[in-house]
C-alpha positions as CSV (number, residue, x, y, z in Angstrom):
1,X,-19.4,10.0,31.3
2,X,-22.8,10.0,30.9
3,X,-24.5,7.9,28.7
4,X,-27.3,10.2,27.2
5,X,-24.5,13.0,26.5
6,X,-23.1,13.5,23.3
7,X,-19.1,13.1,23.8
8,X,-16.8,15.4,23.5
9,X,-13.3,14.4,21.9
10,X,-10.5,16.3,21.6
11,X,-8.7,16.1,18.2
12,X,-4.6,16.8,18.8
13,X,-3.8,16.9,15.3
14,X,-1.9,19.0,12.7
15,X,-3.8,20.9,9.9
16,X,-0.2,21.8,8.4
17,X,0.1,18.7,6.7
18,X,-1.2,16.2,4.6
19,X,-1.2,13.1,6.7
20,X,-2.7,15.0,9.6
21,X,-5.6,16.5,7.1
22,X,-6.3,13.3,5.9
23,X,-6.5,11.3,9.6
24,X,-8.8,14.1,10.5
25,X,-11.4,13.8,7.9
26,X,-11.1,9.9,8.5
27,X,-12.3,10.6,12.7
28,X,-15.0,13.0,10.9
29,X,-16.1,10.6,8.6
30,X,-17.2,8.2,12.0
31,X,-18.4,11.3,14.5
32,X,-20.9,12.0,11.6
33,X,-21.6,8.1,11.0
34,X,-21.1,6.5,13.7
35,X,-20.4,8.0,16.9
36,X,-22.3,11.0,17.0
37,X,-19.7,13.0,18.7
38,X,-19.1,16.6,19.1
39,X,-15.5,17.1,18.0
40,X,-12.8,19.5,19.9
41,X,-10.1,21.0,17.8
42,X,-7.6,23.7,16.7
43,X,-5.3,24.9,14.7
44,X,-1.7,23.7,15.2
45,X,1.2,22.1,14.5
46,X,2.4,18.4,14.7
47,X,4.9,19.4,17.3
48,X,2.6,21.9,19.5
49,X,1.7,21.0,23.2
50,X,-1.3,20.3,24.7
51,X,-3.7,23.4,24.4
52,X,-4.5,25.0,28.2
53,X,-8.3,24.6,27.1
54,X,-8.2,21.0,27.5
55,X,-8.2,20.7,31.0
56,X,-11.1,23.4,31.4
57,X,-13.8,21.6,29.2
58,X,-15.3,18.4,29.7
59,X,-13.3,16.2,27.0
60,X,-14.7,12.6,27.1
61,X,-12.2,10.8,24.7
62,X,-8.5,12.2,22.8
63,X,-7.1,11.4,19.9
64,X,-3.7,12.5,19.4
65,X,-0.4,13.0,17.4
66,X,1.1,11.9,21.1
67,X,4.9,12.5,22.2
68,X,6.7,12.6,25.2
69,X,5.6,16.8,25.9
70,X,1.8,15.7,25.6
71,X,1.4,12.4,27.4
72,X,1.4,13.7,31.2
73,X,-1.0,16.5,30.5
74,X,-3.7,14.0,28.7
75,X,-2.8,11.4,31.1
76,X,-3.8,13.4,33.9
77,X,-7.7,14.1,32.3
78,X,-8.2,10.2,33.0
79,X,-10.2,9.7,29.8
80,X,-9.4,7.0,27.1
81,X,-6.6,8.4,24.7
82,X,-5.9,6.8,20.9
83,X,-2.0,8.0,19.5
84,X,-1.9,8.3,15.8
85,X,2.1,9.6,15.6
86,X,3.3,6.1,16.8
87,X,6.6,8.0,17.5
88,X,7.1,6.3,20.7
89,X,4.9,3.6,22.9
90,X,2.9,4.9,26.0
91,X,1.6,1.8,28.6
92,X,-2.4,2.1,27.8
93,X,-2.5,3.7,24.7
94,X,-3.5,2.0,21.1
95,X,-1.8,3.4,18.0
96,X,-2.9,3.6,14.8
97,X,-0.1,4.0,12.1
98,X,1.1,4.2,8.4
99,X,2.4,0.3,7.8
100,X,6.2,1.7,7.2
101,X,7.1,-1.9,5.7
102,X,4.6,-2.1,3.2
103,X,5.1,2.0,2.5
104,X,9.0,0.9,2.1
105,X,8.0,-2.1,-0.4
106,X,5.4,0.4,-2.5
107,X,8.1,2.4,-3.3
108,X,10.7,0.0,-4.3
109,X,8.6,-1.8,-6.6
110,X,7.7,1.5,-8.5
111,X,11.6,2.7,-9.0
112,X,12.5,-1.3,-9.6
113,X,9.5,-1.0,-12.4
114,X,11.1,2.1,-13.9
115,X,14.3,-0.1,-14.3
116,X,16.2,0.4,-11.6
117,X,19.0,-1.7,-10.1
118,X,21.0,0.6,-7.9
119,X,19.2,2.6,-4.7
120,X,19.3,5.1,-2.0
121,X,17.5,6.1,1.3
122,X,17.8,10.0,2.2
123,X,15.8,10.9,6.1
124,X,15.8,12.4,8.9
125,X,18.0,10.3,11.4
126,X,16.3,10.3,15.1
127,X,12.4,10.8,13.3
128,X,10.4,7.3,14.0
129,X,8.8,7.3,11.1
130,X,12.3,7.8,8.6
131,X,14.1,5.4,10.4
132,X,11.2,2.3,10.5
133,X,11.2,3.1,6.2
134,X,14.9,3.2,6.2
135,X,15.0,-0.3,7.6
136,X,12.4,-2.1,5.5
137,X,13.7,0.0,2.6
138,X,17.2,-1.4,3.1
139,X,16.0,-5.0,3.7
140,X,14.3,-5.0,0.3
141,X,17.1,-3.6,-1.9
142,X,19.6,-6.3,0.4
143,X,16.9,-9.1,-0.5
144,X,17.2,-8.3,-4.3
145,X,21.2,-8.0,-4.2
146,X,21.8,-4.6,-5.4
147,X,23.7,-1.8,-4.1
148,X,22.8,0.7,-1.6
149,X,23.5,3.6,0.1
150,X,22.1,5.9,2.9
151,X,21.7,9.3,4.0
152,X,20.1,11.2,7.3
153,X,20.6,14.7,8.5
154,X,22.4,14.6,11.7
155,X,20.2,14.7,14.8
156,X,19.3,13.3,18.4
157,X,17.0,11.2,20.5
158,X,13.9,13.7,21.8
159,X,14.7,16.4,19.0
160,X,11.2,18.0,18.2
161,X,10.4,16.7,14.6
162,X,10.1,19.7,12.9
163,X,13.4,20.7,14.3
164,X,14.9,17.9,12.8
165,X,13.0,18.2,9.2
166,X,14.6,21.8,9.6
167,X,17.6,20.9,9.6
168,X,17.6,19.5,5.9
169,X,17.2,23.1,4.5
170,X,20.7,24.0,6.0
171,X,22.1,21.3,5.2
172,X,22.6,21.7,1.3
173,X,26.2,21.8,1.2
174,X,26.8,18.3,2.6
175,X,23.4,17.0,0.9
176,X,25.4,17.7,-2.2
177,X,28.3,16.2,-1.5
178,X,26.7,13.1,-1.1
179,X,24.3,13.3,-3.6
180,X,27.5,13.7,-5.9
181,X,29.0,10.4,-4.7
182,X,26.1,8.3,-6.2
183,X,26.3,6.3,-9.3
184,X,23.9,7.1,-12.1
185,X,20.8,5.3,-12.3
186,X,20.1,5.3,-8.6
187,X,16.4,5.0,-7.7
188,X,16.1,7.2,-4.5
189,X,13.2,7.0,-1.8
190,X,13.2,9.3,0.5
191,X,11.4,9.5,4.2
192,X,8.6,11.7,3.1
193,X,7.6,14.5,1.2
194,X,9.6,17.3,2.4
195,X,12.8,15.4,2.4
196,X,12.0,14.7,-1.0
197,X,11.4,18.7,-2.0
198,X,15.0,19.3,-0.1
199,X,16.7,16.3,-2.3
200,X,15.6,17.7,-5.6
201,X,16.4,21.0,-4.5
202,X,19.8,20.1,-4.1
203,X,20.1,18.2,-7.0
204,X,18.8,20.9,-8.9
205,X,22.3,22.7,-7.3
206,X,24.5,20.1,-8.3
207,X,23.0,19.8,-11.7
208,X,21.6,16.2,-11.2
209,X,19.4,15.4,-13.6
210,X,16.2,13.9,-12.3
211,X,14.8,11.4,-12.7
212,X,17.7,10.3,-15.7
213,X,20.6,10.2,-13.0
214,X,18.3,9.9,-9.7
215,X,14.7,8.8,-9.7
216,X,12.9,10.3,-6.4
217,X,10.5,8.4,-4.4
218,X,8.7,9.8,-1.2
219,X,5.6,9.3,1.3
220,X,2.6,11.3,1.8
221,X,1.5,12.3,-1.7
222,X,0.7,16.2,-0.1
223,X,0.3,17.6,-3.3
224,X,1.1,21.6,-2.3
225,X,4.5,19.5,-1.7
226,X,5.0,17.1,-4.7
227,X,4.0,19.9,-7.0
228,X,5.9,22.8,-5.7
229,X,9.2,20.1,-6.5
230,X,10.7,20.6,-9.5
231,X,10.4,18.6,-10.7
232,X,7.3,17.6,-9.4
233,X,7.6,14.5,-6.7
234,X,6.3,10.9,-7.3
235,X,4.8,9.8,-3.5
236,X,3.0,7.2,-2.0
237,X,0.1,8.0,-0.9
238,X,-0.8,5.9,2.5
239,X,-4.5,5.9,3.9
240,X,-4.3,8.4,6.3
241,X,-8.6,8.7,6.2
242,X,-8.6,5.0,6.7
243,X,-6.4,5.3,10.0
244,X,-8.1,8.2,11.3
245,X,-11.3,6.4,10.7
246,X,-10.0,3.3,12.5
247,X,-8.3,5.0,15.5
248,X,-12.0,6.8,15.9
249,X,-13.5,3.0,16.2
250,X,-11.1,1.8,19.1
251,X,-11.4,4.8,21.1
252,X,-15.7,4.6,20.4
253,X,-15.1,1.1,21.9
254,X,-12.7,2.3,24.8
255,X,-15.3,4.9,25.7
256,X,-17.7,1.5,26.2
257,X,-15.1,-0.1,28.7
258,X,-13.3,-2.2,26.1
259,X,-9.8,-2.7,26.4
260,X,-7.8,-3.4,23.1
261,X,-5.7,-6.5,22.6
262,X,-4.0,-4.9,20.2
263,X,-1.3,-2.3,20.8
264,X,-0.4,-1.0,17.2
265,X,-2.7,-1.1,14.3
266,X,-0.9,-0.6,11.2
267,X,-2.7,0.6,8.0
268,X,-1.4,-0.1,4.7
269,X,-0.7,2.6,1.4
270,X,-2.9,3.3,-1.3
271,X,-1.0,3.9,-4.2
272,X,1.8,5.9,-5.5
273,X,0.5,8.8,-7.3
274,X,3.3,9.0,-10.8
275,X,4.9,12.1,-11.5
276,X,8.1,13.6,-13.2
277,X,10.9,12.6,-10.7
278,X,10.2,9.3,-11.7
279,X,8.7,9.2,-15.2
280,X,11.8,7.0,-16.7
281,X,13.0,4.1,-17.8
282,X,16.1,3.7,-16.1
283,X,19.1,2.8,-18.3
284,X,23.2,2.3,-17.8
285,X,24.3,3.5,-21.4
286,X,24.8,7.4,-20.9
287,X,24.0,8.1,-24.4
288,X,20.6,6.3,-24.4
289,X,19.7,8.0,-21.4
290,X,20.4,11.2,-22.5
291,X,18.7,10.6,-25.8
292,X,15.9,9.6,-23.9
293,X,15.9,12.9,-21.7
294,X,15.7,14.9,-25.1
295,X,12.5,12.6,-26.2
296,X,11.0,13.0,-22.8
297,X,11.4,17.0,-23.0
298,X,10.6,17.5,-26.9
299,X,8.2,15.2,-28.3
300,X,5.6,17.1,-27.9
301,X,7.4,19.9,-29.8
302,X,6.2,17.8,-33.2
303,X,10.1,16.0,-33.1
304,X,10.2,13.0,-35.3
305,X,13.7,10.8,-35.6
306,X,15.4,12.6,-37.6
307,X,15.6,15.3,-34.9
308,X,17.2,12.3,-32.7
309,X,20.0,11.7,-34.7
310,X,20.7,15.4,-35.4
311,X,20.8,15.1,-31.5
312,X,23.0,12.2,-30.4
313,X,26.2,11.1,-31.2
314,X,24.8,7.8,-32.7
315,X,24.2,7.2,-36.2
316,X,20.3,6.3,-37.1
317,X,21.6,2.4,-36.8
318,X,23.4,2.5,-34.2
319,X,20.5,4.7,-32.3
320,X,18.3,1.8,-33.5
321,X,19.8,-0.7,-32.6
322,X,20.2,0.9,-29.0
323,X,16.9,0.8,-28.7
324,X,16.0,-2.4,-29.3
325,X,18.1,-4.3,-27.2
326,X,17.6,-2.1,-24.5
327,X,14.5,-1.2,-24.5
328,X,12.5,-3.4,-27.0
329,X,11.2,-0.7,-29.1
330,X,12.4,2.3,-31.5
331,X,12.8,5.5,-30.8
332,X,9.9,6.5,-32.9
333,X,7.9,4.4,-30.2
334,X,9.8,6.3,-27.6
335,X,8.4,9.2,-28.9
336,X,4.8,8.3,-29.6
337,X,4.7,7.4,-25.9
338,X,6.0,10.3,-24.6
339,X,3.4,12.3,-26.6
340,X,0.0,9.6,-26.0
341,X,1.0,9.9,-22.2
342,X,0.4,13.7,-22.5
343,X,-2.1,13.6,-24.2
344,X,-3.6,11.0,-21.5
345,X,-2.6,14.0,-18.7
346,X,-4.4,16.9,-20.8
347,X,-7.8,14.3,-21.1
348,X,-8.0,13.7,-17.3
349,X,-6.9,16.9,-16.0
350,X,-8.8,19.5,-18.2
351,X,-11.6,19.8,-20.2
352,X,-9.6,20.9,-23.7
353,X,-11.1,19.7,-26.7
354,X,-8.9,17.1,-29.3
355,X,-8.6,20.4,-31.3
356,X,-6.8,22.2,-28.1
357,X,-4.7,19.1,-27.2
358,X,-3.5,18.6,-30.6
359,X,-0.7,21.2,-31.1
360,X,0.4,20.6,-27.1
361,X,1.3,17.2,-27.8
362,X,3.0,18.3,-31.3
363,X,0.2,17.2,-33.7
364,X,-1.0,19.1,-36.4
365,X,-4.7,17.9,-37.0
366,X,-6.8,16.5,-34.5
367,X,-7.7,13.9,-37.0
368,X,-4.3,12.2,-36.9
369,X,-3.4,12.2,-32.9
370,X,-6.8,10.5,-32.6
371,X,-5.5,8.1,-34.9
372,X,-2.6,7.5,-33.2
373,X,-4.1,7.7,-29.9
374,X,-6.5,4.6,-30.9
375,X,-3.5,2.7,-31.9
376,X,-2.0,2.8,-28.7
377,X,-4.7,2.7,-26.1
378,X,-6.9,0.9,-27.8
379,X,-9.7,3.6,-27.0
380,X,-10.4,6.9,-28.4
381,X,-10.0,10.0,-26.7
382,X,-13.7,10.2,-26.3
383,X,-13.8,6.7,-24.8
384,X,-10.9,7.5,-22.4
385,X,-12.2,10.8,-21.2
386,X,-15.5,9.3,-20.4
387,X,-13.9,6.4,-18.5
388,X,-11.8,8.4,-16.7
389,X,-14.7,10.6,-15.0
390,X,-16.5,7.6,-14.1
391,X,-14.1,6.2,-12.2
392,X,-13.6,10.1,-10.6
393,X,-17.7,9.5,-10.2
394,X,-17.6,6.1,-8.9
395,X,-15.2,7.5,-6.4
396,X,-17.6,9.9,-4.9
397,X,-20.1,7.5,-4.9
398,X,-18.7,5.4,-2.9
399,X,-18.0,7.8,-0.5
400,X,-21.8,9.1,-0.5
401,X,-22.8,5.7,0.5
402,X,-20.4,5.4,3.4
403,X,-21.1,8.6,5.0
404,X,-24.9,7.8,4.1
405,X,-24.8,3.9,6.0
């Protein structure tokens, strides 16, 4: 190459989902920081082959979503080459991944938070990435001596991988069937995001009711995905920008002659990012749960006890008492959570006035839910609201500076 041209890297990576977004505005992030680099890219799939127009331009570096159809082709441009699939090693190439263990512990701590004591693993058997979380997923629930079960759609070694996600549509019937076979509370994770969108689906069929029965768990945090679930799908969100970024620093120091000690470089989750498949507190005593499915769904009606007992089975003491030595708090509480955490929801998300809010969290006057509100959070709405877009702010901020240094 050289050294007074500005090179040229070809970007093999998926637009189609989030993972693949995110990596790519991580290798941006450097070319326009760091590397002043003049980046090469189209539209496809994660599973599309190498594009003819590679071997007609001058392409000083690659960074792929490599498998076994696009190695030889890259291979043969003799330029240094930086795999971000990790779906299967190549002699040569670094990897940059998604640390599946840590991914796999994320997740169980958030359903063993939300109470949960019995678990399940749904993938794709044959995919890389579902069988490394099924492993470190298993290990955990082993480690903490609870019950488990497992489920992958049938498949086979050098399958294309959306072939095999396919293949989880079809697949309802049997999906069902075993979905049918777990014991309620079971706190599910599955491989990713569209294996989670097929689970609920078919629990939705089998009238499972999520997340009182089966709390749902998956990887990605792609939020067309999670929020096209019903309902929508918790996630863990892994730092795709971070490994893009990262895999764009070893291949700027391959294209300087260095050779990396390291073969895989694995980049560990953010977060999970909450939402309704596993906003529960799982319980054993079928009654409670189901009480606490109505709470969760009417609170912000304007319900206040009395509605509960009308509900349940129980009488008020009994329902009480429940409560208590279950959860270590009434049901009143129950329902003043329920109705602060929406209110929480409407304050970040939207710019509603208290007056707005009110009614939608099943207050009358303003005056009283910001009573309330204070009580709980220890804030006002006010104070919340303004703390919650300076962290948004902060946020961009921080990202100004980097692209900036």
């Amino acid at each position: 190459m050289n050294p007074t041209a500005r090179p040229r890297i070809a970007l093999l990576v998926e637009v189609s989902r989030a993972y693949g977004r995110e990596l790519l505005r991580g290798i941006s992030l450097f070319a326009r920081t760091k590397g002043d680099w003049s980046l090469l890219h189209e539209e496809m799939t994660i599973d599309s082959g190498v594009p003819e127009w590679i071997s007609k331009t001058r392409v000083d570096g690659v960074i792929a979503r490599l498998d076994h159809h696009s190695i030889g082709p890259l291979r043969e441009l003799r330029v240094p080459i930086v795999d971000v699939r990790c779906n299967r090693k190549f002699t040569g190439v670094p990897q940059v991944e998604a640390d599946n263990r840590q991914v796999a512990q994320m997740a169980f701590d958030h359903l063993w938070e939300r109470g949960f004591r019995r678990f399940a693993f749904c993938g794709f058997r044959f995919a890389t990435y579902s069988d490394a979380r099924l492993v470190a997923f298993r290990e955990l629930v082993e480690k903490a001596g609870c019950p488990f079960t497992e489920y992958q759609s049938p498949g086979a070694p050098g399958i294309a991988l959306t072939e095999l996600e396919r293949a989880g549509v079809v697949e309802q019937e049997t999906l069902v069937e075993w979905l049918a076979t777990l014991k309620r509370p079971t706190g599910m994770f599955v491989c990713n995001d569209i294996r989670g969108q097929q689970v609920l689906n078919a629990c939705r069929f089998a009238g499972i009711a999520v997340p009182d029965d089966v709390g749902v768990i998956g990887v990605d945090d792609d939020d067309t995905i999670c929020s096209i679930c019903d309902p929508s799908l918790s996630s863990v969100r892994p730092d795709a920008e971070l490994a893009g970024y990262r895999a764009s620093e070893i291949l700027h120091q391959m294209l300087s002659g260095w050779v990396p000690d390291q073969e895989v470089e694995r980049i560990p989750p953010v977060s999970v990012t909450e939402r309704l498949s596993t906003k529960v507190v799982a319980v054993e005593d079928a009654e409670l749960a189901r009480v606490c499915r109505f709470i969760r769904q009417t609170a912000c009606t304007g319900i206040n006890v009395g509605d509960v007992v009308e509900f349940t089975s129980l009488s008020r003491r009994q329902l009480e008492r429940r409560f208590r030595d279950v959860l270590g708090h009434t049901p009143h509480h129950q329902i003043t959570m329920t109705q602060v955490e929406r209110v929480r929801q409407l304050l970040t998300e939207t710019k509603m006035t208290l007056e707005q809010i009110a009614p939608l969290a099943g207050y009358s006057h303003k005056e009283s839910l910001g009573a309330v509100f204070k009580r709980e959070t220890g804030q006002s709405p006010g104070e919340f609201r303004t703390e919650q877009q300076k962290k948004v702010k902060g946020a961009g901020d921080e990202m100004d500076e980097v692209e900036a240094s």
